[in-house]
Structures are given as C-alpha cells and as structure tokens.
C-alpha positions as CSV (number, residue, x, y, z in Angstrom):
1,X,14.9,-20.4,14.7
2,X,18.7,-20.3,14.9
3,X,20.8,-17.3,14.8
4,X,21.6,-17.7,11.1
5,X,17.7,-17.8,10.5
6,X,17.2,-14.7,12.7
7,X,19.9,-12.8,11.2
8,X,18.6,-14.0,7.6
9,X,15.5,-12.3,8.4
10,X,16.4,-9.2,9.7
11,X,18.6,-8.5,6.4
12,X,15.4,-9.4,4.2
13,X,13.2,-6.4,6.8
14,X,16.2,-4.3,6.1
15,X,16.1,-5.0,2.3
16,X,12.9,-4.1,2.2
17,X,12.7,-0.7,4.6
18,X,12.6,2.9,3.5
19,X,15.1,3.7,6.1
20,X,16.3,2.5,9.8
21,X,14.8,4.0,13.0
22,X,16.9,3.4,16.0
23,X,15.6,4.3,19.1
24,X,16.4,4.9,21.8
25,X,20.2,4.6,20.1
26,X,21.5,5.4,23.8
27,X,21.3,1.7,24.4
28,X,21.8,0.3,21.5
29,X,22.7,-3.8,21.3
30,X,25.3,-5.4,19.0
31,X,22.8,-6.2,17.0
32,X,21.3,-2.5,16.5
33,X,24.8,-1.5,15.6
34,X,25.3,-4.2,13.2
35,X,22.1,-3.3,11.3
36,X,23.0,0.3,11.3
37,X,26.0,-0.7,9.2
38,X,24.5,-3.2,7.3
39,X,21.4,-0.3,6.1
40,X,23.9,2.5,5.5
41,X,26.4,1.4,4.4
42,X,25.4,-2.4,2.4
43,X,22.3,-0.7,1.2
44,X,23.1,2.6,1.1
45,X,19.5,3.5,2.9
46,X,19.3,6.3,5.7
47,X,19.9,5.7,9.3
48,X,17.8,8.1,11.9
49,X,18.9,7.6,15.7
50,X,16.5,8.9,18.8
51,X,19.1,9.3,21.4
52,X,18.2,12.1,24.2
53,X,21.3,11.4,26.1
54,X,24.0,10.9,23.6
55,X,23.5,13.4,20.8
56,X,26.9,14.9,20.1
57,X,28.6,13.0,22.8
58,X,29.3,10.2,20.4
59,X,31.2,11.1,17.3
60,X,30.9,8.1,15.1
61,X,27.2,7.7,15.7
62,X,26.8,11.5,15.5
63,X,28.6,11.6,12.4
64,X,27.5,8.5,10.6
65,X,24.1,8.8,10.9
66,X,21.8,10.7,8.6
67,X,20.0,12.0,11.6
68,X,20.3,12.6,14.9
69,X,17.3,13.4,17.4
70,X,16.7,14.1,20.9
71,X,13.1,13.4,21.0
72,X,10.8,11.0,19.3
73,X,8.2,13.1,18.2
74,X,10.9,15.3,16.7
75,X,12.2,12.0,15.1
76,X,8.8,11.2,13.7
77,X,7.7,14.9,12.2
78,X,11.4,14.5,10.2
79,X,11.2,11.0,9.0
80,X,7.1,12.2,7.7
81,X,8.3,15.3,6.1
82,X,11.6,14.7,4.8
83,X,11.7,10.9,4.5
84,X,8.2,9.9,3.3
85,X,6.9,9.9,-0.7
C-alpha cells in the first residue's frame, strides 16, 4: 500500500468516526496531528486527547481540542456519557 493509499484510508475511518481519541497525545506522530486537523476542523467532529503529562502545558492542543484528559478511564467515562447516542 503506498502512502497515498494509507492516507486515503485513514480519511475514509475518519469520515466515518463519531469522534477522534488520541491517546496518549503526549507523543503524538505527524500523522496524529494531521488527523486531528483533518477531524476538527475538515469535518467538524470532536477531538478528545489522553495526555497525563501535557495537559495545560500545551496551549494549542489544550485549546483546540474538545477535551482534554489526564487518565484514560477518565477519557472513556466522558466520551460514554457525553459523546455516545
């Protein structure tokens, strides 16, 4: 599969999510970034990070995403109550 495939791909899964889960967004890849982006603000879809050791230390992030936690199952309870239908 070439890049262009792979990338191809990940914008169909991203098409087709509820929402994006990044974790753990303290080391996120290019890649993660670039979906982020893509999901919030291409689709206009919500963007949860897991991030222990960067929540509020990174303003953009912080800021840009619609939630920000320091633990996954703290991550998980939100996306279930808030997020779910």
């Amino acid at each position: 599969m070439t890049v262009s495939e792979l990338i191809g791909r990940d914008k169909r899964d991203l098409q087709k999510a509820d929402l994006l889960f990044l974790y753990t967004a303290d080391y996120c890849t290019d890649g993660s970034w670039l979906e982020f982006g893509y999901m919030k603000y291409k689709l206009g879809k919500p963007v949860i990070l897991c991030a222990p050791n960067r929540k509020g230390k990174m303003g953009w992030s912080d800021f840009e995403a619609d939630a920000v936690y320091t633990s996954i199952d703290e991550a998980i309870d939100k996306i279930i109550n808030y997020w779910s239908v």
